[in-house]
Every structure is written in structure tokens, then in C-alpha cells.
C-alpha positions as MATLAB code, in Angstrom:
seq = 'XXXXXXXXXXXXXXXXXXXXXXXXXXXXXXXXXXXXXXXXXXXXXXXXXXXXXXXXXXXXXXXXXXXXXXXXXXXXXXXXXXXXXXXXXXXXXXXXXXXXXXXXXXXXXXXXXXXXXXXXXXXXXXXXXXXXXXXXXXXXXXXXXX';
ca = [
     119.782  121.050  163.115;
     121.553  123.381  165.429;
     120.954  121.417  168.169;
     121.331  117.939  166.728;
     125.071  118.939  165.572;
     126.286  119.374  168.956;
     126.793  116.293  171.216;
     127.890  116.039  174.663;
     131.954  117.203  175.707;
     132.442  114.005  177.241;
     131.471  112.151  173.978;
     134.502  114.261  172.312;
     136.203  112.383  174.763;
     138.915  109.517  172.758;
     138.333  107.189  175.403;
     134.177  107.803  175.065;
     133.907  107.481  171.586;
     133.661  104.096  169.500;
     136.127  103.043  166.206;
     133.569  104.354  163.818;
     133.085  107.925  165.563;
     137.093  107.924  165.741;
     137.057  106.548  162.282;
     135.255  109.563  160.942;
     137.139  112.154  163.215;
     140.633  110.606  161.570;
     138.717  110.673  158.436;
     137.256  114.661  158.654;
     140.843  115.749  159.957;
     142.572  114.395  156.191;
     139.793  116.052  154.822;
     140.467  119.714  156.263;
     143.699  119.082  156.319;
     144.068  118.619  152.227;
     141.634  121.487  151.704;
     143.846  123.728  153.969;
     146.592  122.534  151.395;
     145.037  122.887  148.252;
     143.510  126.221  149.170;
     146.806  127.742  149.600;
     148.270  126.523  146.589;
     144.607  126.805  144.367;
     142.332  129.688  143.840;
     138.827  129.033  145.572;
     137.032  128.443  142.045;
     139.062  125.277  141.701;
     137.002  123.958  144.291;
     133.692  124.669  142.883;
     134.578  122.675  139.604;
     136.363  119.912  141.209;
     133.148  119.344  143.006;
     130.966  118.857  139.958;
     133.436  116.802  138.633;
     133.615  114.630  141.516;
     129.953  114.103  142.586;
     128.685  110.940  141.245;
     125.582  110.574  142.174;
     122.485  112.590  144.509;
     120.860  110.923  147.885;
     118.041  111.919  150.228;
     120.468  113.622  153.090;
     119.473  111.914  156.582;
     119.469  114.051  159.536;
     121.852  111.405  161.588;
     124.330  111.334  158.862;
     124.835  114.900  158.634;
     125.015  115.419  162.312;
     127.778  113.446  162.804;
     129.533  114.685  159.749;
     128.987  118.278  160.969;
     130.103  117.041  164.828;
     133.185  115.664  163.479;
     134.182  118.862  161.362;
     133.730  120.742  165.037;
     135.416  118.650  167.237;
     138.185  118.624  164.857;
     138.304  122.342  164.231;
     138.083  123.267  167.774;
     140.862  120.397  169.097;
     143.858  120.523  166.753;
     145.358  124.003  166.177;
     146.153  124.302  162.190;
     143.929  127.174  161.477;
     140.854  125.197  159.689;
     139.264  129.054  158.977;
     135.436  128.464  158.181;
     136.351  128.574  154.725;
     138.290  125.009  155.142;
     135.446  124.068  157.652;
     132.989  124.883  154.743;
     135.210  122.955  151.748;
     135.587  120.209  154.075;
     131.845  119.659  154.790;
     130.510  119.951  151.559;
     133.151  117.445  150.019;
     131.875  115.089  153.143;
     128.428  115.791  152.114;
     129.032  116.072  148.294;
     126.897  113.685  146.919;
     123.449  115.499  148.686;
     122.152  118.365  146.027;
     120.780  120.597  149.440;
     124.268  121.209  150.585;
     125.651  124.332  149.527;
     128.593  126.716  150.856;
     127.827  130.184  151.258;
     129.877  133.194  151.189;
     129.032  136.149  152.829;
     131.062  139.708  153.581;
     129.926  142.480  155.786;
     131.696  145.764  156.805;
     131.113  147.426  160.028;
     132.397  150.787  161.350;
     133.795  149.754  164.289;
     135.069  146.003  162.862;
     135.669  146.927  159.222;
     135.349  144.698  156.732;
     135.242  140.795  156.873;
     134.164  137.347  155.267;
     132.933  134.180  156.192;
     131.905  131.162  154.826;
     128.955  128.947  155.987;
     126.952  125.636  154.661;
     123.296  125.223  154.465;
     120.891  122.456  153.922;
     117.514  123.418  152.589;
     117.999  126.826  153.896;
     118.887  126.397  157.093;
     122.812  126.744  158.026;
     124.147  123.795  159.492;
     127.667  124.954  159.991;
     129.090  128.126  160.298;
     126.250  129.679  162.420;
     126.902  133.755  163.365;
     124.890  135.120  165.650;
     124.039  138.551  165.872;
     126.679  138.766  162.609;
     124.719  139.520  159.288;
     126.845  139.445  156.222;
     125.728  139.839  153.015;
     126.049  136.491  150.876;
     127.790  137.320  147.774;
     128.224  133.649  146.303;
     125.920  130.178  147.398;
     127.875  127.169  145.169;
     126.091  123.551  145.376;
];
């Protein structure tokens, strides 16, 4: 998935890209924006029982749909400078993707000797992460939340 998720810097690009792909890059920006917003304001445990109350119903998760939700949460992270931490990225993604029952957010902590102590949040489908990826960074997951 790693390398499905990632397209071309010229695609990211305004000019390059078509309405629907700018569409769903307006679209993924609201959506990090509000969780950025109601995470300040609302502990994190809101969020995992807003989600089961919004869910309606469970699809088969197709690989091109989740690529370009997953490209869109990038390119938006990366480009505008509000601070979407990987713990909005995560929130974001999983309400994009919240009607598939693989998706899950992960939280994970580690504390190093040299770094100290820190968290991060990442989303997997069937076990593999799809955003979020840390190389050479192990952290011990301490909550997975479908």
C-alpha cells in the first residue's frame, strides 16, 4: 500500500490535478481541519464513540479508493501549515474511511534514552499501516480503536 499512497509531485500540482482530485483535497482539508478543532476542545474518547455512532453501514475497502483518500490526507498535511499532528492525520482518515470495518487507528508510545518519551498515532488496514508509517521507530501500541 506504501507505494500505491504516494503519487507523483507534479500530480500535487493544482494546475495537474482534475475537479474531483481537488474536490477531495478541499474535502480532506475540512476534514482535518474540524478534527484539529474538536480535538482541542474534546477528549480523544469522544472520537471513538462518535465513530460508532456515525458509521452506517460496512463495504469491501478498494485499494484505489483508499489510495487516494490516504494521498489527499498527505498532500494536505505536508502543504498547509496548521499543525495536522498524526493524531488529526489519523482521526481524519478513519472518519474518510469510516464505513470499512479493516480501518483502525493505532496508538503507540515509546521512550528512548536519548529522545525520551513520545506518541504517535497511525492507521492500518488488515494489518498493514497505511498512514503514519515510522521507520526504524518502534513504539509500543497501547490502544487499536476500529
Amino acid at each position: 500500500m506504501k507505494s500505491l499512497s504516494r503519487l507523483p509531485r507534479s500530480l500535487t500540482k493544482s494546475g495537474a490535478l482534475s475537479w474531483p482530485e481537488k474536490w477531495l483535497l478541499v474535502r480532506v482539508f475540512i476534514v482535518l481541519l474540524v478534527c484539529k478543532g474538536l480535538l482541542m476542545v474534546f477528549p480523544f474518547s469522544r472520537f471513538m464513540t462518535a465513530n460508532q455512532i456515525f458509521t452506517t453501514h460496512k463495504k469491501a475497502l478498494s485499494d484505489s479508493y483508499i489510495t487516494k483518500q490516504i494521498w489527499a490526507v498527505r498532500v494536505i498535511s505536508v502543504r498547509i501549515p496548521l499543525g495536522f499532528t498524526c493524531l488529526v492525520q489519523a482521526i481524519g482518515t478513519k472518519w474518510l474511511l469510516k464505513n470499512y470495518p479493516d480501518v483502525q487507528v493505532c496508538v503507540g508510545v515509546r521512550n528512548s534514552k536519548t529522545e525520551g518519551f513520545s506518541a504517535h498515532a497511525w492507521v492500518t488496514h488488515q494489518n498493514k499501516t497505511i498512514l503514519g508509517e515510522q521507520i526504524n521507530q518502534a513504539f509500543e501500541p497501547i490502544l487499536a480503536w476500529n
